[in-house]
C-alpha positions in Angstrom: -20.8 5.3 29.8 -17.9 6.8 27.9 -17.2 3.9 25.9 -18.4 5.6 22.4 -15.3 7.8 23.6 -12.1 5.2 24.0 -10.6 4.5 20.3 -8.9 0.6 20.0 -5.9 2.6 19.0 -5.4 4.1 22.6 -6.4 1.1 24.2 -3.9 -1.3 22.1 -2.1 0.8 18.8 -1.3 -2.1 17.1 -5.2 -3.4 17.3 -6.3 0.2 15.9 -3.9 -0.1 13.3 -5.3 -3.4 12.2 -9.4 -1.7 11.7 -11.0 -1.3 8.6 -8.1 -3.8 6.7 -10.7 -6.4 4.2 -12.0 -2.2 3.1 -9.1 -1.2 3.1 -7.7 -4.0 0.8 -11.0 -3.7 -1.2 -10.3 -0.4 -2.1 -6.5 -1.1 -3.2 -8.2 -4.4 -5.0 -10.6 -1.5 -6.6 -7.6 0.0 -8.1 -5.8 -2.6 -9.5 -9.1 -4.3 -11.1 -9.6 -0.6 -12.8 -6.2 -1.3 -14.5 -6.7 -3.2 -18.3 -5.5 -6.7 -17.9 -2.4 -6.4 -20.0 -1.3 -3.8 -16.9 -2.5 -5.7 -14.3 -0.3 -8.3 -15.2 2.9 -6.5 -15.0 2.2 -4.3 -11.7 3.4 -4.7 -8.1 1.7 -3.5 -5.6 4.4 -1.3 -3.0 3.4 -0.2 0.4 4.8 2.8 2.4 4.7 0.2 5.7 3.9 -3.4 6.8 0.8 -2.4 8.2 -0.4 -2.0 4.4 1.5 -4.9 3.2 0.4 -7.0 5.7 -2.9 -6.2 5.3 -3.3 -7.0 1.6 -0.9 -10.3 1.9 -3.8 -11.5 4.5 -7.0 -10.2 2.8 -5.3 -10.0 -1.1 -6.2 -13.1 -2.2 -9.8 -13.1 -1.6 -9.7 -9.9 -3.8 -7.5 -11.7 -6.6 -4.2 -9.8 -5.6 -0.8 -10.3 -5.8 1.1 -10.2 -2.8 2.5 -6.7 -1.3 6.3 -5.4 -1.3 7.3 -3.1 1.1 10.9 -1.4 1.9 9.6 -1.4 5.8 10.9 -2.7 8.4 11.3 -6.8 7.8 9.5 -6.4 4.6 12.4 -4.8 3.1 14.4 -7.6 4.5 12.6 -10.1 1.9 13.8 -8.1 -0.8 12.4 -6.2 -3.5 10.0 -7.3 -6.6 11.2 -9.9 -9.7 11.8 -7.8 -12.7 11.2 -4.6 -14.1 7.3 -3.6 -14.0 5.5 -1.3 -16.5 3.6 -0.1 -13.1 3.7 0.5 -9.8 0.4 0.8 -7.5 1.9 2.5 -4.7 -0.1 2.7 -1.4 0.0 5.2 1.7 3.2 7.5 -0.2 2.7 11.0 -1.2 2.9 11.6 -4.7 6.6 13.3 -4.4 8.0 10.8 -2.4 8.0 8.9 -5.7 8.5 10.8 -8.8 12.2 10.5 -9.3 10.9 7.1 -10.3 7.7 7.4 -12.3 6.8 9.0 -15.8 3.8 9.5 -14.8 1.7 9.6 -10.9 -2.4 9.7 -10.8 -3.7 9.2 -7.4 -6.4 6.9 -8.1 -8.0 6.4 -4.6 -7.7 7.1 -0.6 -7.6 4.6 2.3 -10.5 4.9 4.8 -12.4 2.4 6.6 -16.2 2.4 7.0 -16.0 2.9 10.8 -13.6 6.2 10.8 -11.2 4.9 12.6 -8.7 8.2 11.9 -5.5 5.5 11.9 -2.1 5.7 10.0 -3.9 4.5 7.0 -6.7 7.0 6.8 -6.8 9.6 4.1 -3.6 7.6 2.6 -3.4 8.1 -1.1 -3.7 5.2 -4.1 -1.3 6.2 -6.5 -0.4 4.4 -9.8 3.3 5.2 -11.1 2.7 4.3 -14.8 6.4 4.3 -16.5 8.3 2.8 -13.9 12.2 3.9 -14.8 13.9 2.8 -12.1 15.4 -0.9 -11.4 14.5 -2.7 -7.9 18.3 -3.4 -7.1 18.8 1.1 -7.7 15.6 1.5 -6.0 15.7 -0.4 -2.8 18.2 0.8 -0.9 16.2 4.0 -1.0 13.1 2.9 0.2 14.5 1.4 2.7 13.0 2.4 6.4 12.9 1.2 9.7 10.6 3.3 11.7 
């Protein structure tokens, strides 16, 4: 009795945070497969925190993904994406948090999972930054964030 009412995330965070990932990693797969191939081929994926980086890195490659960058925590410490890329799919940041970077932003999908977990990742936006102007060695040092 009162079990429907105790959330994994208040019995262990870290477990709650980890809910819902092979959707969650389907829908970010869903994103990047609506890109045309020639695209595909020349975007990173970036996530706001290791949680979402982590999660594709595990479940990514069952979905045909490339592996996750993210400026958080140790992620950041592995340094940031080879090259230039034409795109950016950028998961769990608003839209604002990077348009000093982009030409264009279109949020092209939300996180959720299908048992409504209400997590860090829920409600996060899919957002493709088409026009990428900035360089990775300019860029990463301000996406960098330990929190």
């Amino acid at each position: 009795r009162g079990w429907n009412l105790v959330t994994p995330d208040s019995i262990n965070y870290d477990q709650g945070e980890q809910i819902g990932w092979p959707h969650m990693v389907g829908q970010v797969a869903a994103a990047y497969d609506a890109l045309p191939q020639t695209q595909r081929n020349d975007t990173v994926i970036f996530t706001r925190n290791y949680v979402e980086a982590g999660a594709v890195d595990w479940y990514g490659k069952e979905f045909g993904l490339p592996g996750a960058y993210s400026a958080h925590n140790a992620y950041w410490m592995w340094g940031p994406p080879p090259g230039s890329p034409s795109s950016v799919l950028v998961v769990g940041y608003g839209a604002g948090q990077w348009s000093q970077w982009c030409s264009s932003l279109v949020v092209v999908g939300k996180l959720s999972n299908i048992q409504d977990v209400q997590d860090d990742e829920y409600g996060a936006p899919i957002t493709l930054c088409s026009g990428f102007n900035g360089t990775w060695p300019a860029v990463w040092p301000a996406l960098k964030h330990f929190d």
